[in-house]
C-alpha positions in Angstrom: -88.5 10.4 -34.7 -89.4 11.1 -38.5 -91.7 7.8 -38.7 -93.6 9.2 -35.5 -93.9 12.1 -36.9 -95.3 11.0 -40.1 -97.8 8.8 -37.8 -99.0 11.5 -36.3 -100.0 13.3 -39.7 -101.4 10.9 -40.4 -103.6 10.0 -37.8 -104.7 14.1 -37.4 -106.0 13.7 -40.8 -107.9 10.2 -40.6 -109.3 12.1 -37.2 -110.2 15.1 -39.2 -111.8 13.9 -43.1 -113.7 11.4 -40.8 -115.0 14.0 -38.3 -115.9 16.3 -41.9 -117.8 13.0 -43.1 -119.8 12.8 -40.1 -123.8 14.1 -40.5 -124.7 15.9 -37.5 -127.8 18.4 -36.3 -125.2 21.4 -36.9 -124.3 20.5 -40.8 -128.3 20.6 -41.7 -128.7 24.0 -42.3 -124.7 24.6 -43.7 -124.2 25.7 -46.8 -121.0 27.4 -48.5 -121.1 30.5 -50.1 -120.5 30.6 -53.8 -119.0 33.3 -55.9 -120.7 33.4 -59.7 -118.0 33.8 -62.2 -118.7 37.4 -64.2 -118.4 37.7 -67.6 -116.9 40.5 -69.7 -118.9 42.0 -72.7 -117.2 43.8 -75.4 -118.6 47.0 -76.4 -117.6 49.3 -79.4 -115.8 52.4 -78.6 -118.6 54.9 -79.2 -115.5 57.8 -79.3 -112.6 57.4 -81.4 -109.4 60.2 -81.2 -107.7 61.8 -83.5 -104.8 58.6 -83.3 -107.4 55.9 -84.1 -107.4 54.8 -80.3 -110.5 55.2 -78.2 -111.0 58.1 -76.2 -113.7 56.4 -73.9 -111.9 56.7 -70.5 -113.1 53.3 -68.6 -111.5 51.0 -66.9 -112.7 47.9 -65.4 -112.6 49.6 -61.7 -114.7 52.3 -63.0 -114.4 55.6 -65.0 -111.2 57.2 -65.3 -110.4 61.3 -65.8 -107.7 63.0 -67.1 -108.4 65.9 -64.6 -110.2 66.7 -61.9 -111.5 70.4 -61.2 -112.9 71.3 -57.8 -114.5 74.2 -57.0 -114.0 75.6 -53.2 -117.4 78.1 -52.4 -116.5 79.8 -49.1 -120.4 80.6 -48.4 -123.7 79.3 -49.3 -124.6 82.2 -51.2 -122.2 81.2 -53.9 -123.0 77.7 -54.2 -126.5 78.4 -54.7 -125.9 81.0 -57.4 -123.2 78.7 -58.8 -126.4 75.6 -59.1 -128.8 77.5 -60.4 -126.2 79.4 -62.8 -126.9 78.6 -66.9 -124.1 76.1 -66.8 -123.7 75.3 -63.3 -119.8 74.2 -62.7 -121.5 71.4 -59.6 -124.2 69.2 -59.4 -125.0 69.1 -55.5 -124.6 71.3 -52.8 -123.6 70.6 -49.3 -125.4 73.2 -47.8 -129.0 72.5 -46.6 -131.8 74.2 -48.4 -133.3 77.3 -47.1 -137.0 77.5 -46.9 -136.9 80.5 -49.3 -135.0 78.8 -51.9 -137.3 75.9 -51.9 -139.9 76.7 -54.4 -137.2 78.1 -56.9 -135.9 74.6 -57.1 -138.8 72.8 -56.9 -140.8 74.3 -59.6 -137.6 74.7 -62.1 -138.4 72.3 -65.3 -134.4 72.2 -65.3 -134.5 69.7 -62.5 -131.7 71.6 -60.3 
């Protein structure tokens, strides 16, 4: 039973590297995918703490926080005045702008 076994194997896999080897209309056009190898660059640590260690918060799955404050407006009203504050605490809104409001954001040589 083993030997037949082992005959099989090897038969499925004469059958199959000789039907990979075989040119045909549909392997033409085939080509496999390739994935380019990335390469790391070192960069100094343009902030340095109070311990010597750097205080640049990056990983390599992207930038990292400490904490995260959200701010919760309950109307539009607020966000507005909030974006167009001296020191704004957002940098988008997600209410849509009112005609009224549009010239006082497009003429602003802040940008907001």
């Amino acid at each position: 039973m083993r030997a037949s076994f082992r005959v099989r194997l090897v038969i499925i896999f004469t059958v199959a590297f000789s039907m990979a080897s075989l040119a045909g209309a549909s392997s033409t056009g085939f080509h496999v995918p390739t994935v380019t190898l990335a390469h790391a660059i070192s960069a100094p640590c343009p902030t340095v703490g109070s311990a010597g260690s750097c205080s640049n918060y990056w990983i390599p799955a992207g930038p990292e926080m400490d904490t995260l404050l959200g701010t919760i407006f309950t109307d539009e009203t607020a966000e507005f005045v909030n974006i167009q504050s001296a020191s704004p605490s957002i940098d988008l809104t997600d209410w849509p702008l009112s005609s009224s409001l549009l010239s006082t954001f497009t003429t602003n040589p802040k940008g907001y």
